[in-house]
N, C-alpha and C positions, 0 to 999 in steps of 0.2 A: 647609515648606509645599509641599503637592505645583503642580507647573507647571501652568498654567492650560490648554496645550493635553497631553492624558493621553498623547498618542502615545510625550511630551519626557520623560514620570513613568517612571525606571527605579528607583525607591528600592523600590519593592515588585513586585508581579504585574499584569498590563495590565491598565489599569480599563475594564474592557470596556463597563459601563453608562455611561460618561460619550462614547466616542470616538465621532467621527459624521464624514462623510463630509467634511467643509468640514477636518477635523484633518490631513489628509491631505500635502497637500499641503503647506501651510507646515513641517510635521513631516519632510520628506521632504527641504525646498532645505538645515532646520538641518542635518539629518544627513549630508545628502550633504556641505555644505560641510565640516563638523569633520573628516567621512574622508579629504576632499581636504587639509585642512590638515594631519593627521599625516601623511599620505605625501609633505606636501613637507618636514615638520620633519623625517622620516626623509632624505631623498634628499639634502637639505640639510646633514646633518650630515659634519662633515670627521674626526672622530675616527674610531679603528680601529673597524671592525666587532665590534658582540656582539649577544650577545641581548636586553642592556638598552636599546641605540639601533638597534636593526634592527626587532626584532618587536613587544617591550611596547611600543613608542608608538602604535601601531596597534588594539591588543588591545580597548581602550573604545569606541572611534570605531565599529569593523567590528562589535564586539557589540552595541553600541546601534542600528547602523542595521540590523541582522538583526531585533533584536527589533523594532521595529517595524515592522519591512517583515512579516513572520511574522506578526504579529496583523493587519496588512491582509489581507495574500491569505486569512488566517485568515477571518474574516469575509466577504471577498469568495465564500468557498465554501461557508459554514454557513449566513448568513444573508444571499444575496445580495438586494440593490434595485438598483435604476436608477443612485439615486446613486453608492454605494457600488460599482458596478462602475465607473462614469464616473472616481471619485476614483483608482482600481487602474488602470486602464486610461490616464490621465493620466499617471501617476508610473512606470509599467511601463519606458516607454522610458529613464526618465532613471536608474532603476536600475541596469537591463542595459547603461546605458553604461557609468557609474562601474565594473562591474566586469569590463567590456570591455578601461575604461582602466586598471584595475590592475591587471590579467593579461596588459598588452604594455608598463607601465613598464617601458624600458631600464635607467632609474638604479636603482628597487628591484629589478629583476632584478639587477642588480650586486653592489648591496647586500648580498643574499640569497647571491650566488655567490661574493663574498667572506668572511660570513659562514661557510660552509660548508668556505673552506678555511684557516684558524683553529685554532692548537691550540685553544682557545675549544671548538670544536664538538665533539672527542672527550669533553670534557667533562661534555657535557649528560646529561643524562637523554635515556633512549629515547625520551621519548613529546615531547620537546625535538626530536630531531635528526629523526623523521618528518616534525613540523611543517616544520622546513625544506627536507627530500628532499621533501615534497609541493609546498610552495611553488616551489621548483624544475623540478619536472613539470608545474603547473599554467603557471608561465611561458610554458614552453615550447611548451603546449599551446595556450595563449591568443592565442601568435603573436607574443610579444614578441621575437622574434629575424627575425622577418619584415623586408622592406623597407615602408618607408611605405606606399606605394601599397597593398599587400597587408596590412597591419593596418589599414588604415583600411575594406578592403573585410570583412575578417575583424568589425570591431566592426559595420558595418550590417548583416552576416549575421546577427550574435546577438540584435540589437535585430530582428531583420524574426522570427525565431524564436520571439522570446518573447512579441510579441506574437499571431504566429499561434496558437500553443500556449494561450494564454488565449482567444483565439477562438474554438479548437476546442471547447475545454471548454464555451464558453457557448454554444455549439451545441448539444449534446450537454443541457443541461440545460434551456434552453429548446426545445427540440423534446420535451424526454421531459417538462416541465412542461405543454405546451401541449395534450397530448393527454388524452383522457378519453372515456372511454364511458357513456353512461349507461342502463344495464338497468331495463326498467320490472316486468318480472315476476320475483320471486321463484325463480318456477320454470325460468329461464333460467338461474340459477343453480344449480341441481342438481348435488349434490357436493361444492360449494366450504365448505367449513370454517365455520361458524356464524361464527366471532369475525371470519372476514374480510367476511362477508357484514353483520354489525353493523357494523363499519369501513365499508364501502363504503356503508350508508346514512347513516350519521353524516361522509360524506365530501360527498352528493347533498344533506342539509339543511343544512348548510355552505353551500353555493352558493344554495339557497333554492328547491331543486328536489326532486321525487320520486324514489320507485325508488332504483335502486342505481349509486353512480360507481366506476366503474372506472379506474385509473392505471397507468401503464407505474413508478412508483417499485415498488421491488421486493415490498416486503409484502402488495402489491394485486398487480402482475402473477404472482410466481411460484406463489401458491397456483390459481390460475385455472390456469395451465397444467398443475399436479400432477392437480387433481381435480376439475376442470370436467366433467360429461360431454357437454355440447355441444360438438362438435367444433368446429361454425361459432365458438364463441366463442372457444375457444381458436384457429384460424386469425387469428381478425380479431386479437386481440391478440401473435400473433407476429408476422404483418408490422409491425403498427405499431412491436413494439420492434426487429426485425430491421433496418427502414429507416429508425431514427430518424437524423439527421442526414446525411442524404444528398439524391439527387435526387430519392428514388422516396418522399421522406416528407412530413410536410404541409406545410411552406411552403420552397422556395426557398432562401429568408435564409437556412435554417439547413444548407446543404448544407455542409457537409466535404471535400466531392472536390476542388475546387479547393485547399483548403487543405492537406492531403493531399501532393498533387502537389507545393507550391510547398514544404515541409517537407523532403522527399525532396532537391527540386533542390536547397537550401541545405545539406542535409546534405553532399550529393555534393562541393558547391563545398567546403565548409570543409576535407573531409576533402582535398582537391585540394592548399590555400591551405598545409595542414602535411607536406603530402608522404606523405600515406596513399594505398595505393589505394582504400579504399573507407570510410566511413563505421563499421563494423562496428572494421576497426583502430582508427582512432581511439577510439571507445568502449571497446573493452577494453585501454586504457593502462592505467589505474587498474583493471582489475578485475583477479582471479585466474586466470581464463583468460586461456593465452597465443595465441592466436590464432583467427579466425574457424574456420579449419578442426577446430581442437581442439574448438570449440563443437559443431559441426557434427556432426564426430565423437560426440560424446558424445550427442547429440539421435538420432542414426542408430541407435546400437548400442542404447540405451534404447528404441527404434522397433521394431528388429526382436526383443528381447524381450517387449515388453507386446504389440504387434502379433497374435501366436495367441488371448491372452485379449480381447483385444476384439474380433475376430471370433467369438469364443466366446460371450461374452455378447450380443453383437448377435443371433449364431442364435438363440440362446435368446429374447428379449425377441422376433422374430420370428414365433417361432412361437406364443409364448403370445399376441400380440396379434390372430393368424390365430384362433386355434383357440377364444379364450377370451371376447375385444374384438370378434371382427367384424371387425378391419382388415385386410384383405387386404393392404394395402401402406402402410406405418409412414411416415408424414409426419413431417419436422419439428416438428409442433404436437403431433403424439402422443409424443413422446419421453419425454417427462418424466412426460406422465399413463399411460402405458402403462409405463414403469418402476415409475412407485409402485404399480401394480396389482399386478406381479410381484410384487414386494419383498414389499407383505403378504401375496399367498398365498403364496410361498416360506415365510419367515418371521412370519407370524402379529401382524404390526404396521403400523400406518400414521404416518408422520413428525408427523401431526398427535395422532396418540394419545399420544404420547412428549411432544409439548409441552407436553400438559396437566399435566405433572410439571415443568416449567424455569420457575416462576414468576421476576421478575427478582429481588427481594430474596434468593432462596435459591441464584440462581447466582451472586450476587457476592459473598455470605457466601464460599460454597465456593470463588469463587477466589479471595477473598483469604486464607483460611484458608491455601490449597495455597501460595499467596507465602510465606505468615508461617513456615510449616513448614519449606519446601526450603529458603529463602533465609536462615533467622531475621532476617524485618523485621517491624514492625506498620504496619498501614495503618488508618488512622480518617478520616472525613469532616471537613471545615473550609469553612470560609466564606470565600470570595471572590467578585469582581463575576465576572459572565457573560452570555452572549452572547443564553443563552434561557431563560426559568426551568425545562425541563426538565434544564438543564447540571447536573451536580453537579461537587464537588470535592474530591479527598482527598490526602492528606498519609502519604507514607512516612518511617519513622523507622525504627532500629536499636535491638535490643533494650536499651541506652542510655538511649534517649529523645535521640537526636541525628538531625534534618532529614539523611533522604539525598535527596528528592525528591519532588515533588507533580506531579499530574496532573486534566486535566480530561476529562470521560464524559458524552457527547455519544450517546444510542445510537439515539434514534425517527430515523424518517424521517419529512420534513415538508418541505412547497414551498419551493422556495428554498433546498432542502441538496441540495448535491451528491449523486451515489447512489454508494453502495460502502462501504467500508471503509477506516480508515487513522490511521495514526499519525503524527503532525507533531510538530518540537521546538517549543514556545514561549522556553523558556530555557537555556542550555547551558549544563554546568558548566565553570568555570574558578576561576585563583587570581588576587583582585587584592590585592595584599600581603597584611594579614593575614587579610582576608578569602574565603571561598571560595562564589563563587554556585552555588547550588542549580540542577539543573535542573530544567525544568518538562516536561508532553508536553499533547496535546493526543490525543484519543484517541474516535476519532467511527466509529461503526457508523450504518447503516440499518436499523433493526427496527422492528416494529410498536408502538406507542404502546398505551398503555393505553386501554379504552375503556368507556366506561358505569361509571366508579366502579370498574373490576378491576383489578388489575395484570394487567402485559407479561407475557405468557407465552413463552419464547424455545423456537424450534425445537434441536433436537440440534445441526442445522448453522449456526445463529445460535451456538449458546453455544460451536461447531470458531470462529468465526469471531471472537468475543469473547479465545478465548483466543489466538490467533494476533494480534491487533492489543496484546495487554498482551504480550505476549512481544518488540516491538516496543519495546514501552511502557518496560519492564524495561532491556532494554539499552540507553536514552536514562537512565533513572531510576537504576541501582544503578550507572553507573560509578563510579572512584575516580582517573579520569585529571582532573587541576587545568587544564592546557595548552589553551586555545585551537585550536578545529581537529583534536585528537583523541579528544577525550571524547565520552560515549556514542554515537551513530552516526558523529559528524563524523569524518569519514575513513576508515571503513569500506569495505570492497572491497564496491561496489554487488553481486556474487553473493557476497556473505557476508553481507548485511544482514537475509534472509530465516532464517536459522539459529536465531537464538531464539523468531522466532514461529513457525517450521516446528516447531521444539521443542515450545512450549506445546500443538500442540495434542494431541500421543501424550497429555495427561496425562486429554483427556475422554474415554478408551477405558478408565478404568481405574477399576473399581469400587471401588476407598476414596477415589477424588477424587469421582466422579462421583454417588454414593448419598450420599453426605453434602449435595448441593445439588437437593435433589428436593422436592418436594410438591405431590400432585394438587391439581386446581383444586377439586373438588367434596370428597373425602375428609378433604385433607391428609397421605394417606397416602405414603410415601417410594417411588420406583420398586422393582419387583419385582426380585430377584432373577433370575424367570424370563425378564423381561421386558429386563431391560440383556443375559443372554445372546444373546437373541434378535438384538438390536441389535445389538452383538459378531460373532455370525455373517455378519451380515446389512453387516461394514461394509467390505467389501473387495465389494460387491455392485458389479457393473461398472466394480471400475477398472481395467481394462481399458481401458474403453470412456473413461472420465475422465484418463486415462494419456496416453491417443492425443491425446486433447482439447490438452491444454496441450503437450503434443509439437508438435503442428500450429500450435498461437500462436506458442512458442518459433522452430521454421522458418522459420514465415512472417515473421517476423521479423528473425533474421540473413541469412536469404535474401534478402531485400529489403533490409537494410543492407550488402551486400558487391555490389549490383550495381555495377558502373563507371559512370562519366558516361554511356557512351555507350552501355549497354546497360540499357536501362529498361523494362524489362516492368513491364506497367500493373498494381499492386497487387493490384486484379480478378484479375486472370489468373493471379497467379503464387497467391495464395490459392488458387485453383482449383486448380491443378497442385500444390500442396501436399497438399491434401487427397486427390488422385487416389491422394497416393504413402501415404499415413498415416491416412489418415478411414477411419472403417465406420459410420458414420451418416448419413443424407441431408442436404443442405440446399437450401433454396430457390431458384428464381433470381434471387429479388427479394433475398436475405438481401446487406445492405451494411454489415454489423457492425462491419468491421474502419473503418467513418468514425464509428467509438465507442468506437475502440482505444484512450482515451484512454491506457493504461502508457507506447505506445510514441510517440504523437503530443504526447501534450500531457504526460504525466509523464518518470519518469525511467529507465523501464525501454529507452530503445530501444537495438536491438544488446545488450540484456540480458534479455530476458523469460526466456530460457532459466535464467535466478539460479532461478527458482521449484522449477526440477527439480536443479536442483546443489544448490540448500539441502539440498532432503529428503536428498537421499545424505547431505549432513552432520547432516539434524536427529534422522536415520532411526538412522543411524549412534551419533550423541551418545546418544540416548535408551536404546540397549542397554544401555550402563552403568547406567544407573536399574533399567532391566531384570533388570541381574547382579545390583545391590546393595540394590533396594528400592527402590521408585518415589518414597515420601515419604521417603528418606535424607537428613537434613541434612549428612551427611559428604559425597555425592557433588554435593546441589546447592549446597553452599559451593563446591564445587572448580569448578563449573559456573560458579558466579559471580564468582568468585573470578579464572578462568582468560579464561574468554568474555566474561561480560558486563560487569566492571571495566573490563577492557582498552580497551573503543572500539575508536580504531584505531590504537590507540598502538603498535602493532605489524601485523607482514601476520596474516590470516586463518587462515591456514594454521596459523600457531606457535601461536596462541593456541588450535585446534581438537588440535592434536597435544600441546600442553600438559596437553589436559584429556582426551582420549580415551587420549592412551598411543602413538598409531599414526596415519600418515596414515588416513583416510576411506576406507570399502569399503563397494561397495555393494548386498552381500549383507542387511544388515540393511534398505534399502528395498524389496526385493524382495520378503524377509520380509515386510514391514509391509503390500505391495499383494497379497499371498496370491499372489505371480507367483514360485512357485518350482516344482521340477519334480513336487513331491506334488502341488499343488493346479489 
């Protein structure tokens, strides 16, 4: 009989239609107390060190209270209320204590470091003896070798952290919920795409108002900026998204800067507490880079490659908006609608022409086709609770008919969801005796929502961005690691975790993946041959100028994570100064974006953004081989999957990429792929 509170139900998948915010908390003292009690039956036990009283007693406890802590913050971000943040926000602290206090246990640090020196440990299986070289690192990390005084300062650091980091976000979501424009004429709209202009009145009767609503969620903001032709309009809604969560945006409450700042200092101190000089070290312990400067490096040489082509494409886009637009001098607001001008008369198309062909039933067809192909799996839809009835849910098997994994596809944007892209685990695979759990993902885009009885029609870069989150999805879903802590991402070098969905996306540039998931909206007809050429040409179209982009996040980034205590240049500034060295595009002085950074503030990217551009070198790199051998080759994406995406982290990053490539990683194939080579 399933438990009466659903949070305590781990016999099946989270009963998402039953849990409500009052589950929370009594959900959260059981699980916390069970974990406490296996790390004292560990620490407790006087017998020699093994795997069978060191690790497995722990394995249920830690995985139950994951899974359900996962489907809180789950919900906390899809379908936020009042309540249900208050219930997250309650239980947040007493979380981050628990594994505060388990990453400074002395005794299971012992425990762990006895294990380790055991004939026992040569024993094990690889994906066995990681788990415990991690557990080790993470000890150590945690501060469990600190004196008192200094792990006690260590655990209020990470609880002041965690809560700030969830603050950020609801900054961030509450200021970009709270804003709305509402257009009374039609013809203020001029430009703007039909289906979003339908949207935006079916958004204004919603509320119980005329005319047309405007919203900073992206499916409303970013087509306004592409092809708005009133400038005013698109002005007024770049600031609004430029200063969301800050000083200069609409209420106070929701400013960021302080939180920001107070983020920084706690990084500074923790990094201090473990004997790092800068925050930056600390972070790349567990990654693949060996050092801030190796980053740095890499960010630099990449800078002054792409660096020519984006001043290239800036002249260009310059001048066409002089000569063609009337702009004498290219605003921030114009960027994006003065690019898509280019774009179609270069190439003879506009991004919204092309989505009249990516209906949502024909692109999911198509990508699950391309899984069932490369990977030989079958994916079919199934029935489970969820969170929204636009949720769906489907179920991966092996040509067998044997459960390798299920996921849930999360894809409209709607109030009260987060905005972005992203993949989360809900269930992680392991072995508990003869049983082996399934993993689960959870797998949430922002795209525009069907409207007037049509289906979603998904833009080109909706369906880049679909496949980069299942490629995510994948390496959670097809591992074959049983072990706790290294299966599908769990343990993953944070700059390798990008490598598979950096992967998926080379597959929507390729006309037998692509022309198989097509159909106009009004014909039914499948995209033209002439017409994905055009696209093709047209798709290295300023990256250049998108190159520098994510260079400049990247910098600003470990640049500001390697400052010293004592030398703290104000985020502001040192952004500014980043850009002076790497930008060729303008920005505002009001733009305060980066208190919206959420990768680096409030996720998991910080002292790592730069993983985005070390992927491609790997995903860039990976995808050649598809390239040599046939794009749809089941021989070479078994080896892909077989080698990368089984793996987890059951091993370092590196082996399992040289495993499957032949060679460490070069990156001449991304260069290739950015049309940044010396022909082009």
């Amino acid at each position: 009989m399933p438990n009466e509170n659903p949070l305590l139900d781990f016999s099946e998948l989270p009963r998402f239609a039953s849990i409500r915010p009052e589950h929370v908390t009594p959900a959260m003292e059981a699980l916390l107390a069970g974990a406490r009690a296996a790390v004292e039956r560990v620490t407790g036990e006087t017998a020699a060190p093994s795997w069978a009283n060191v690790v497995a007693p722990t394995e249920t406890p830690l995985d139950e209270l994951d899974r359900a802590w996962t489907a809180v913050h789950h919900l906390n971000v899809v379908v936020s209320t009042p309540e249900m943040r208050e219930a997250y926000n309650a239980n947040l602290p007493r979380v981050t204590t628990f594994y505060s206090e388990l990453a400074q246990d002395l005794r299971l640090y012992a425990r762990y470091r006895e294990l380790a020196s055991t004939p026992q440990f040569a024993t094990l299986d690889a994906a066995s003896r990681r788990v415990i070289e991690n557990a080790l690192r993470d000890f150590r990390l945690g501060g469990a070798e600190l004196p008192a005084a200094e792990k006690a300062r260590l655990k209020t650091i990470h609880e002041e952290v965690a809560q700030l980091a969830a603050k950020f976000d609801e900054n961030v979501l509450d200021s970009e919920n709270a804003w709305s424009l509402f257009v009374e004429n039609e013809s203020d709209l001029d430009g703007v795409p039909q289906d979003v202009i339908v949207a935006a009145r079916a958004a204004a009767q919603a509320d119980g108002k005329d005319g047309f609503k405007l919203t900073l969620r992206y499916p409303s903001y970013m087509p306004v900026m592409q092809y708005a032709n009133q400038r005013a309009l698109r002005a007024t809604l770049h600031r609004a998204y430029a200063t969301r969560s800050s000083e200069l945006g609409a209420d106070p409450k929701w400013d960021n800067t302080g939180i920001v700042a107070r983020i920084l200092e706690l990084r500074r101190e923790e990094a201090k507490l473990l004997g790092m000089a800068n925050y930056a070290e600390l972070s790349l312990v567990p990654k693949m880079a060996q050092s801030p400067r190796a980053v740095l490096d890499f960010l630099h040489d990449l800078a002054c490659r792409a660096k020519p082509y984006a001043e290239r494409d800036f002249a260009a886009l310059t001048e066409f908006a002089r000569d063609e637009l009337g702009l004498e001098k290219l605003e921030p607001w114009d960027l994006a609608y003065a690019s898509e001008k280019l774009k179609a008369q270069r190439h003879s198309f506009s991004e919204q022409e092309v989505k009249r062909y990516f209906p949502e039933d024909r692109v999911l067809a198509g990508l699950f086709r391309l899984i069932e192909t490369i990977y030989e799996v079958e994916i079919d839809a199934a029935v489970a609770e969820t969170w929204h009835p636009d949720v769906h849910y489907f179920e991966i098997r092996d040509r067998m008919g044997a459960l390798q994994g299920a996921f849930y596809l999360d894809l409209y944007a709607r109030a009260g969801k987060q905005s972005g892209a992203w993949m989360d685990d809900a269930i992680n695979r392991r072995r508990d005796g003869a049983r082996v759990q399934h993993p689960v993902a959870y797998l949430t885009c922002n795209f525009s929502a069907p409207v007037g009885g049509k289906p979603a029609y998904f833009t080109h870069r909706e369906v880049v961005t679909l496949f980069h989150e299942f490629g995510h999805g994948l390496h959670q879903l097809l591992t074959r690691v049983d072990v706790a802590g290294v299966s599908g991402i769990q343990g993953v070098e944070w700059d390798a975790v990008e490598l598979p969905s950096q992967f998926m996306e080379n597959f929507t540039w390729e006309w037998d993946v692509l022309s198989a998931m097509t159909s106009h909206a009004d014909t039914g007809a499948p995209l033209p041959r002439s017409l994905f050429d055009r696209m093709l040409a047209a798709k290295n179209f300023q990256s250049g100028m998108a190159t520098m982009r994510q260079l400049e996040f990247g910098l600003f980034d470990m640049l500001l994570h390697t400052q010293a205590p004592d030398d703290r240049i104000p985020p502001l500034v040192l952004r500014d100064a980043v850009r002076r060295e790497v930008a060729v595009t303008p920005s505002a002085p009001y733009d305060r974006s980066i208190y919206a950074f959420g990768h680096i503030f409030a996720g998991g990217y910080a002292a790592g953004y730069y993983s985005y551009k070390w992927a491609e070198v790997l995903s860039a790199d990976a995808f050649s081989l598809f390239e040599e051998s046939g794009v749809l080759s089941p021989v070479v994406g078994g080896r892909f999957r077989d080698e990368v995406l089984a793996r987890g982290g059951s091993r370092p990053a590196l082996e399992s990429f040289v495993a499957f490539r032949g060679r460490p990683p070069q990156l001449d194939a991304l260069l290739r792929h950015n049309g940044m080579t010396a022909s082009s």
